[in-house]
N, C-alpha and C positions, 0 to 999 in steps of 0.2 A: 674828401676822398682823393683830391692832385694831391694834396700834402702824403696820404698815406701812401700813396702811388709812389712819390719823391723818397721817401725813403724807402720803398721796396727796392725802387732802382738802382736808391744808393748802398745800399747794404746789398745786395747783388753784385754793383758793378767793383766794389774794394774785395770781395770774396774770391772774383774772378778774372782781374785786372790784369794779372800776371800771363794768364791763362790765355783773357784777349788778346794780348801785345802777342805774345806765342805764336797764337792763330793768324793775326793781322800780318804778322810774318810771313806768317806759313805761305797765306794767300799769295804771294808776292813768287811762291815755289811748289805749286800744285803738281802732285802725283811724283814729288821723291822718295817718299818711301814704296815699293814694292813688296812688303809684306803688308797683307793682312793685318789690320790693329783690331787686339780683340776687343773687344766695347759688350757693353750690354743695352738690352733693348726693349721695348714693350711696344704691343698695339695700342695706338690713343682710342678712348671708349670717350661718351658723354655720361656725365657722373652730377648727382645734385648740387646747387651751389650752394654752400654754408655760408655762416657770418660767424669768423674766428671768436670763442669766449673763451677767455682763460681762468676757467672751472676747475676745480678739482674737486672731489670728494674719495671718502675711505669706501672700498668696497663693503658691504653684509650680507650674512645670509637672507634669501627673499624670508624667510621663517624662521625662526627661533625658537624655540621647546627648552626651559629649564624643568629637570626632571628630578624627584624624588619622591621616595617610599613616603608612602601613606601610613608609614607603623615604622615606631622606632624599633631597633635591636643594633647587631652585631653584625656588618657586611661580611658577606663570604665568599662571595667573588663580586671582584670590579676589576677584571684586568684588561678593557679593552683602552689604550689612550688617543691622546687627541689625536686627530687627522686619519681617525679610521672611518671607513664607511661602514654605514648601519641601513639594513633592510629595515622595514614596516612588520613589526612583532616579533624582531630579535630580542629575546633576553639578555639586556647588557649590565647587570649585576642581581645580586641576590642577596638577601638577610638569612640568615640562621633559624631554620625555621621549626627546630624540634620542639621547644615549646608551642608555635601555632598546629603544628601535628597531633601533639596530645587533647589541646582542645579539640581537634575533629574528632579525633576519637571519644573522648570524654560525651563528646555532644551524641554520635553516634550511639552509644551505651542509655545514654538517657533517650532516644526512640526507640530500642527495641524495650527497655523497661514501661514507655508511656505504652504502648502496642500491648503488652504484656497485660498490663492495669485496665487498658481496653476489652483484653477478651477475656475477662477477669469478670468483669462489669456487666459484659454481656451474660454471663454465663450467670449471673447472681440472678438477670432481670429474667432469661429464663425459667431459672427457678422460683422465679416470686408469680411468673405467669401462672406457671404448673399449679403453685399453692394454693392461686384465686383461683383457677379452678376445680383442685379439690374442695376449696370451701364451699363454692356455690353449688358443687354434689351436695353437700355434707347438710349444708342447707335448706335442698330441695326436701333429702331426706326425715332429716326435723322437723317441718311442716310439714309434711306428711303424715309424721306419725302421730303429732300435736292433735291434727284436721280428726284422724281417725282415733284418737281417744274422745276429743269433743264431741263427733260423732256418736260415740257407740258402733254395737255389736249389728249388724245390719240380720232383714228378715230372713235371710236366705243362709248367713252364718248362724243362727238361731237353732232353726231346720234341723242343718247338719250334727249340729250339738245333741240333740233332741233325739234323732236317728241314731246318733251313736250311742248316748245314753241306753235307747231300747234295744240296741242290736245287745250291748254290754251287757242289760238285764238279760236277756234271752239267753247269752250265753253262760251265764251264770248259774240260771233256772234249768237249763239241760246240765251242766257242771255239777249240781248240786246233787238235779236229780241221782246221776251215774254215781257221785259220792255215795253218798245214800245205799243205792241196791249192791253197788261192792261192800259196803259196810256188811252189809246183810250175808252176802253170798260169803263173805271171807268169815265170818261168824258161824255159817252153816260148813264151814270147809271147803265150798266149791272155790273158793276164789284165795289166791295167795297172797301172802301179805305186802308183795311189790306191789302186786294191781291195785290192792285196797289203798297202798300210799298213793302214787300215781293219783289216786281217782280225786284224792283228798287235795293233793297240792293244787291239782287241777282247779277244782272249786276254791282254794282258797285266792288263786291268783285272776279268777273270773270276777270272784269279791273283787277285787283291786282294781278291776279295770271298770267296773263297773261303777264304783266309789268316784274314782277318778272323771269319766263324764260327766256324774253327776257336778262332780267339783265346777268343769269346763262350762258346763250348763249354765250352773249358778251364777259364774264370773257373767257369763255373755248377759243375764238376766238382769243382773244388778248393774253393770257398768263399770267404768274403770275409778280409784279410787281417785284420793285427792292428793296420794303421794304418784299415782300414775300422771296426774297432770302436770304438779311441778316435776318431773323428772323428764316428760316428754319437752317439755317447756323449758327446762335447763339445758337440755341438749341444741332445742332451735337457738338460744341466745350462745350456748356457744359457738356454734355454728357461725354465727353474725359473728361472734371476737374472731372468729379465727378467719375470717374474710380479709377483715380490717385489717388484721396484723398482715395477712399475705399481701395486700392493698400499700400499705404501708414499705411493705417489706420492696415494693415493685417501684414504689416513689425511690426510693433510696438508692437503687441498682439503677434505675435511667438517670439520677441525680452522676451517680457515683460513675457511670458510663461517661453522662457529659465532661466531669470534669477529665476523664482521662483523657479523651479526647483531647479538649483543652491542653492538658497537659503533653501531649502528641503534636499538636500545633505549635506549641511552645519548643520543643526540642526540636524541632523542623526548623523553625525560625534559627535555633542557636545555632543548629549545625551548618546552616545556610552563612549567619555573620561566621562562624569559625571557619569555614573556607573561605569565605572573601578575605578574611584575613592572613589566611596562608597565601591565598592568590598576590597578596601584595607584598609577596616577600621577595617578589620576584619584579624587577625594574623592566618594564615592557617597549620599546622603543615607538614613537607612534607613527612615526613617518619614515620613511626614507631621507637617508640625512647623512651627514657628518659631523661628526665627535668635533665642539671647539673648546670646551672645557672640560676640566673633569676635580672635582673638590674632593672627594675620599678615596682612600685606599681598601683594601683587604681589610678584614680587624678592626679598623676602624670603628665608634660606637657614635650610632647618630640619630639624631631625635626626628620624631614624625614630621616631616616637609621639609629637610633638612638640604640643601640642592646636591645634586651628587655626577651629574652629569649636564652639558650645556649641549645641544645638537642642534645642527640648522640645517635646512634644504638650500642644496648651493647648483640646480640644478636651472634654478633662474636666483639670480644677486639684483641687491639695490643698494645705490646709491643716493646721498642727499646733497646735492647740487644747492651753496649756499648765492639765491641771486639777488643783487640789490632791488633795493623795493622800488628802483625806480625804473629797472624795466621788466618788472616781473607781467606788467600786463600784456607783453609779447610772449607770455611762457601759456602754452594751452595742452589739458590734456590731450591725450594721444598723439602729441607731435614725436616725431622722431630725434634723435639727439645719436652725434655721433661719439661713442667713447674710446678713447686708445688708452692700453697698457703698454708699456713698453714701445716695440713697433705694430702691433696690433690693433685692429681699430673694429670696434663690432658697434651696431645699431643697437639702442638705447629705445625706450619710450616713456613719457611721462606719463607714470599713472597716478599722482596726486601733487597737489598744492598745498600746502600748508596754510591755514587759512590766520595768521597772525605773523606778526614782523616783530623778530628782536628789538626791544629798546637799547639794545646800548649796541649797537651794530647795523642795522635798519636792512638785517639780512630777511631773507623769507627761503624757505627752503622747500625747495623742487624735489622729489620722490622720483629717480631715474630706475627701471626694470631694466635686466639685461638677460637674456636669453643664455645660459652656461651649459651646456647638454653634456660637453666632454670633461668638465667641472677643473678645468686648468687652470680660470682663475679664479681666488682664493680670499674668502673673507679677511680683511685687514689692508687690503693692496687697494695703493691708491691711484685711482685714475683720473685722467685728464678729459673735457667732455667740448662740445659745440655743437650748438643748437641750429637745426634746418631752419631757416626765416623763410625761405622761398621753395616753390617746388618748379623753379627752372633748371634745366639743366646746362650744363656747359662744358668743355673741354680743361681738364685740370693736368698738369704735366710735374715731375718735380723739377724743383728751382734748380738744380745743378744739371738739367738738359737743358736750360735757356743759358746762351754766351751773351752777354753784353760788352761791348767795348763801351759805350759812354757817348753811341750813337744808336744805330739800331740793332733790336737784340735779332737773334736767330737762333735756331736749333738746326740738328741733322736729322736730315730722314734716312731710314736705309731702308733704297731702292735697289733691286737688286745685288744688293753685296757691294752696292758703294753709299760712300756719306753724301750726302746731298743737301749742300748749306739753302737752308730756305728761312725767308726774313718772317717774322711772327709779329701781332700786336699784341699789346699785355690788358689785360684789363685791369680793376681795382681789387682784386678779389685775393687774398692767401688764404688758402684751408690747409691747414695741417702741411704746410713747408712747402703748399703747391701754388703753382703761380694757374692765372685763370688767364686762357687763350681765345681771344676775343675772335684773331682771323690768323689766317696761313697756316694753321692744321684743319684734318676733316676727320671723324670718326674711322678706325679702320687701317689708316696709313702705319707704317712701324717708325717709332723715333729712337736715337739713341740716348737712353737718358743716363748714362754712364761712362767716362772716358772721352765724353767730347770732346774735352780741352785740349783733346791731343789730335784730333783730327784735323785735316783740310777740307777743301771739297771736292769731291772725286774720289778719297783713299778708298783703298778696299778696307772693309770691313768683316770680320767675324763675329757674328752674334750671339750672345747666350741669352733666353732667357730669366726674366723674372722681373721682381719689384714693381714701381704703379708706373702708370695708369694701369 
């Protein structure tokens, strides 16, 4: 550490040599100038103390998304390009999607046909129900009539036959008689030859009725024949065909219903894949991000997973910090790590290790996060890094506020609107071009850390604002 001290001091004291001789002068002629020297200034803070690494690494996005269509065709727009910002479910290109439109409609047309075939179905099974129950009428009726030819004529149907038979005689036997005496009277003249007809038709149709119960009589008497029983008995077996058939006809119609159905689950499904596949005609953004590549144009024709856009979240960046494997075991997650771009310097933290070491390099590479909110700095930019070893803190100043002549260094305080040479001790320490002040500042004081080389002690001074501490 004297050695690294020794050349801080020497490389200091040739930077500002000119500067000191100036000043050692000056000393010699305090408070000749009466203007104002304007300088710049800052209040000294205490700040963590680093251990300078000379790191580099390329910025990335903390996320990266290569994106493309799930379905080849024809892009029809892709005009956003690199370095634009993209919201989370921006549509940032599309395919030609008039073919995937006709399959939703295509698919469409086949559920309202499967629906169709459904109440089709329905309406058959309906009607096979209505069938089977006219049969099992038709049926009941058959066996019925079957039961009562088996049967016969019952005692009380007998009766009735028997009754009607002798009313019919009766009325036949008065019929006859009136025939008769009109015959007579129209013979002797008293009676005309309407009434004498009349009286005749009369009786001839009393005959008829009277024939005819006996006919009813006789049937009830003897029973039904043997063509009455197969014919009663051809009718119960049809009856049973015609069950079956409507039975049959009912299997058929819930068959014929399922598969519509089927066929309705089937068109659901397709119209289901035919919009997903229209859905993916359209390139969805998943994240919040920014455009860092982009592979196709407009027109262009490109095949399913074909990449067509590159996007990354740069709203926190990483870096891979390549550190030798021989002191990687001071590298711990969630330490902090200081990064500068440029003149910039933001807080870093390690969120991974690499758990292997290059062979031909004997690198291992550290995973540095960086917090980017206002997104200025920018995937591809390379920055510089140094890792906190300690959580002391101590006074850091920059090296062109310490004066060295090549005895003891000093800086200017501005005390009231004058330079006030005050002597300092250095420590071992350089972070980022600052020298580490052991003693002779305190937190809080203003130094000038700008212009000193021109000052005495005592000048007045003009301060402006800015730069460290």
């Amino acid at each position: 550490m004297n050695k690294q001290r020794a050349l801080i001091v020497l490389t200091l004291s040739l930077s500002i040599v000119i500067a000191g001789c100036s000043s050692a002068e000056k000393d010699a002629n305090p408070g000749s100038t009466a203007q104002p020297t304007v300088v710049r200034t800052a209040v000294v803070k205490s700040s963590p103390l680093h251990t300078a690494y000379n790191l580099s690494g390329t910025l990335q996005a903390y996320e990266e998304n290569t994106l493309a269509f799930q379905n080849g065709g024809t892009v029809a727009s892709a005009y956003l390009t690199v370095g634009t910002a993209v919201q989370k479910g921006t549509v940032i290109a599309s395919l030609d999607d008039a073919d995937y439109k006709l399959q939703v409609a295509q698919a469409t047309a086949s559920i309202l046909e499967a629906q169709a075939g459904i109440d089709n179905a329905q309406a058959n099974l309906q009607a096979a129900t209505s069938a089977i129950q006219s049969a099992d009428a038709g049926i009941t009726g058959a066996s019925a009539n079957v039961n009562k030819i088996n049967k016969g004529a019952r005692a009380q149907e007998k009766q009735q036959a028997q009754a009607a038979v002798d009313k019919a005689q009766s009325a036949y036997n008065k019929a006859k008689t009136d025939s008769e005496r009109t015959q007579k009277l129209f013979e002797a003249g008293a009676a005309s030859a309407s009434d004498n007809e009349n009286a005749r038709v009369n009786a001839t149709a009393a005959q008829k009725d009277l024939e005819q119960a006996k006919e009813s009589l006789s049937l009830l008497l003897e029973g039904a024949t043997a063509e009455d029983h197969q014919s009663a008995q051809a009718s119960f077996q049809d009856a049973l065909a015609g069950k079956s058939k409507a039975l049959a006809a009912s299997e058929q119609a819930a068959a014929s219903k399922k598969q519509a159905h089927a066929n309705y689950e089937k068109a659901l499904v397709a119209k289901g894949q035919a919009e997903l596949a229209l859905s993916r005609t359209r390139l969805i953004s998943p994240a919040n991000g920014v455009i860092l590549g982009k592979s196709v144009n407009t027109g262009d024709l490109v095949a399913s997973g074909q990449a067509v856009y590159r996007i990354g979240s740069i709203d926190r960046l990483k870096v891979l910090l390549p550190v030798p494997d021989s002191e990687i075991r001071d590298w711990k997650k969630g330490q902090s790590v200081n990064v500068m771009l440029y003149e910039e310097s933001r807080q870093g933290t390690v969120s991974n290790i690499y758990p292997s070491t290059s062979t031909n390099t004997g690198i291992v590479n550290v995973e540095i996060v960086i917090n980017n909110p206002q997104r200025d700095w920018l995937p591809g930019q390379v920055i510089k890094a140094a890792r906190q070893v300690t959580d002391k803190n101590g006074i850091l100043v920059p090296a062109e506020a310490v004066i060295n002549t090549g005895s003891e260094p000093f800086i200017f305080k501005d005390i009231k609107g004058k330079a006030v040479k005050t002597p300092v001790e250095l420590g071992d320490q350089v972070i980022d071009n600052q020298l580490h002040i052991v003693s002779g500042l305190r937190e809080g004081e203003r130094i000038v850390i700008k212009g000193a080389e021109n000052l005495f002690d005592g000048n007045p001074v003009k301060a402006e604002e800015g730069g460290r501490p």
